[in-house]
C-alpha positions, 0 to 999 in steps of 0.5 A: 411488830406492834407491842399489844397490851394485856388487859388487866386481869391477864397482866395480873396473872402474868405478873404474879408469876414474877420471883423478885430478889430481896429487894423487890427487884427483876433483872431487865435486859434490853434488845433491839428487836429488829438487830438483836444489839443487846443495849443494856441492863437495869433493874425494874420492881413490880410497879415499873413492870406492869407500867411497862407492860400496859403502856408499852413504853419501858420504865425501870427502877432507878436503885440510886434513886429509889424511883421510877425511871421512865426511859428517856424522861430526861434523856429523850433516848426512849424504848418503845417495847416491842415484847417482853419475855420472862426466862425460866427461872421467872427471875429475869426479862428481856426486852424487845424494844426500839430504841430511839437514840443512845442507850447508854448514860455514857452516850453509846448505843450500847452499854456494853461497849467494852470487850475483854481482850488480853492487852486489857479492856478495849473500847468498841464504840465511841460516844454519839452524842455528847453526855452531858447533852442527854439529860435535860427535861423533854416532854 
C-alpha cells in the first residue's frame, strides 16, 4: 500500500469536512497498517493534517509546545502514512502508517503498553530503546 496524495483542491474539500474541538484541534490515532497495533494518540490542527496528508509523512500537533511536531524530527521514530481515515463524527483520524522504530516517548513500540488487571496496572512490554537515546536532532 502506497500512500497517494490528494491534489489541492480535493485535499481542501476533505479538510473542510474536519469538526476540530475548541482549540483547533482533531484527535489522531496511529495503526500499524500492516499488523493492526495500535501505536498511539495525539493531537493534530489544521496545519498538521494537511501537511500530513500532502506529504505522507505524519505531523502532529505538539499541545505543550504549541507547534508542529514532525514524527521522528528528534527521535528519528518516523510514520510514514500509508491512509487516513475520518470517523463518523468527523471529529477523529486514524492513521495507517509504518512506523519505523518505537512509537512511545517512553521507548515502547507502543504507548499503550499498560493493560488494567485486578491486582493493579501491569506492563506488557519494556522499553526497546533507551529514552534518553531518542531524542537528539536527525536529518
Amino acid at each position: 500500500m502506497t500512500y497517494t496524495p490528494p491534489d489541492a483542491p480535493m485535499l481542501d474539500a476533505m479538510l473542510s469536512a474536519i469538526k476540530y474541538d475548541a482549540s483547533g484541534l482533531i484527535a489522531a490515532i496511529a495503526q500499524q497498517h500492516d499488523t493492526g497495533e495500535v501505536l498511539m494518540i495525539a493531537w493534530m490542527n489544521a496545519a498538521a493534517l494537511r501537511e500530513t496528508l500532502q506529504t505522507g509523512r505524519v505531523c502532529y500537533y505538539s499541545r505543550s509546545r504549541q507547534k508542529l511536531w514532525r514524527k521522528g524530527e528528534t527521535s528519528g521514530q518516523i510514520q510514514h502514512l500509508k491512509e487516513a481515515r475520518l470517523d463518523c463524527d468527523a471529529d477523529a483520524v486514524l492513521l495507517l502508517v509504518n512506523q519505523i522504530g518505537v512509537a512511545c516517548h517512553t521507548g515502547r513500540r507502543s504507548c499503550f503498553y499498560r493493560a488494567f488487571t485486578p491486582t493493579g496496572l501491569v506492563e506488557l512490554m519494556k522499553p526497546e530503546i533507551d529514552p534518553a537515546q531518542l531524542y537528539h536532532t536527525h536529518g
